[in-house]
N, C-alpha and C positions, 0 to 999 in steps of 0.2 A: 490414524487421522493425519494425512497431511497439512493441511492447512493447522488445524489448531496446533501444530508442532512448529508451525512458521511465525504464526503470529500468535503474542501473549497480550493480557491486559495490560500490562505498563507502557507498549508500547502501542498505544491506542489514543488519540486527543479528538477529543469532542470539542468544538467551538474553535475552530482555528481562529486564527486573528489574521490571517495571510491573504491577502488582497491578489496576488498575481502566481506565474508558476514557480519565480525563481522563489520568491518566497517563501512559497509553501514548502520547496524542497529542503531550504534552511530550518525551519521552524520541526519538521519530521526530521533532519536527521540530529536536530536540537536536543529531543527528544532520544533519539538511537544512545546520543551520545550521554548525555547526562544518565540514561538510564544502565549503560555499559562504563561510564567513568574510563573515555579513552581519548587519547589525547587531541587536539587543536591540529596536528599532521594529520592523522586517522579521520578527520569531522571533516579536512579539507580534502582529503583524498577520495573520498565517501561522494562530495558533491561533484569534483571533477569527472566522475565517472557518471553519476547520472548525468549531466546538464552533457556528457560527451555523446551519451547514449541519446539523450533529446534532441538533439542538433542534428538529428540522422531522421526521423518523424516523430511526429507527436506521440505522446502514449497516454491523450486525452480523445481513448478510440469509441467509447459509449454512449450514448450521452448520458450528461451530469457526472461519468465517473473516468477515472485516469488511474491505467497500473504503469505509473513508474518503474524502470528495474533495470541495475546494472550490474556488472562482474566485476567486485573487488575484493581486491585479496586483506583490506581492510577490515574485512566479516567475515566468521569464520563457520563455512556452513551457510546456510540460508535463514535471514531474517527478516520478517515482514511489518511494515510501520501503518498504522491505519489513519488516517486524519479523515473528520467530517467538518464541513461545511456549511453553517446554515445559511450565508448571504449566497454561498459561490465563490468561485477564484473566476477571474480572467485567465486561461489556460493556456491558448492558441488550440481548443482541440481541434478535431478532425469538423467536425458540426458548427464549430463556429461558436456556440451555448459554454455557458459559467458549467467549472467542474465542482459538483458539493461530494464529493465519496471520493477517497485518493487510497490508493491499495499499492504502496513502495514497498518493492521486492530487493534486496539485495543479496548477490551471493556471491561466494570465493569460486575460483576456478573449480575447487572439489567441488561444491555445491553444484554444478551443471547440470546434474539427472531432475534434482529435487528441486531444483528452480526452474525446469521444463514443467515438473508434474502439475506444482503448486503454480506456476500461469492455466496451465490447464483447467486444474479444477477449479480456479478462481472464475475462466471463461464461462465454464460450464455454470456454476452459479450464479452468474451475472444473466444468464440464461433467463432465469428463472424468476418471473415475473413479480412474486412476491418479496424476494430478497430485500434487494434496498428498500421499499418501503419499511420494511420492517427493522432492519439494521436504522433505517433513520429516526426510526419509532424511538430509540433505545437513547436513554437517557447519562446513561455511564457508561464507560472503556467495558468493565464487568459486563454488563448488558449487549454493547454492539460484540464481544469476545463471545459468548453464550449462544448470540443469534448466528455468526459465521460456524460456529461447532456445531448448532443445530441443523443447518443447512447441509453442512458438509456432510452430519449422518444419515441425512435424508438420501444425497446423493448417492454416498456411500451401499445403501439400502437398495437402491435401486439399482446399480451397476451391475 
């Protein structure tokens, strides 16, 4: 299971508080960071790299959802940060529409293969018309983490 090996519950938040993108990008890797205990360089080096990678196109390509994802040697391997949304972010996406679903990818230069895969198989479940409704359904980190594993086996199943 690629994805359930990128992304865990703890680093999952339900109810962002984050009004716009830079925000949000602080408050996810807030998150990265508190939940890895690394330091204030590593938290800042984390954000240079996505907002370096933003500054090249949005990667609020869906509507309502945005895969952030950058290459830093800050993480080691690939790790993936989930944030939901209930009001929206101002994003700048591609659509011009508030993003409530953010799927931030981060990974170290080793990581390159398994952060192709894992964009991949996130596209392909983004695919899939029931997803977000039902990841939105989901009340805890536990919950929206269960429904991405669920999806992904499904995928999985059919490939």
């Amino acid at each position: 299971m690629v994805l359930g090996s990128v992304f865990s519950p703890d680093l999952i938040k339900i109810g962002l508080e984050s009004e716009d993108k830079d925000e949000v990008f602080e408050e996810l890797v807030d998150l990265y960071v508190s939940s890895n205990a690394v330091s204030s360089g590593t938290r800042q080096g984390i954000l240079d790299a996505i907002r370096d990678r933003e500054e090249k196109l949005s990667t609020g390509i869906k509507p309502g959802i945005a895969i952030p994802h950058a290459q830093t040697d800050e993480v080691s391997g690939v790790r993936g940060i989930i944030g939901i949304s209930r009001t929206g972010i101002d994003y700048d996406a591609l659509d011009g529409k508030p993003v409530h679903v953010i799927f931030l990818l981060l990974a170290s230069s080793e990581g390159c293969a398994l952060n192709l895969r894992s964009l991949k198989r996130l596209s392909i479940l983004l695919d899939n018309p029931d997803f977000i409704p039902t990841l939105l359904a989901q009340k805890d980190s536990g919950g929206v983490y269960a429904t991405l594993c669920k999806f992904e086996s499904m995928l999985a199943s059919s490939l």
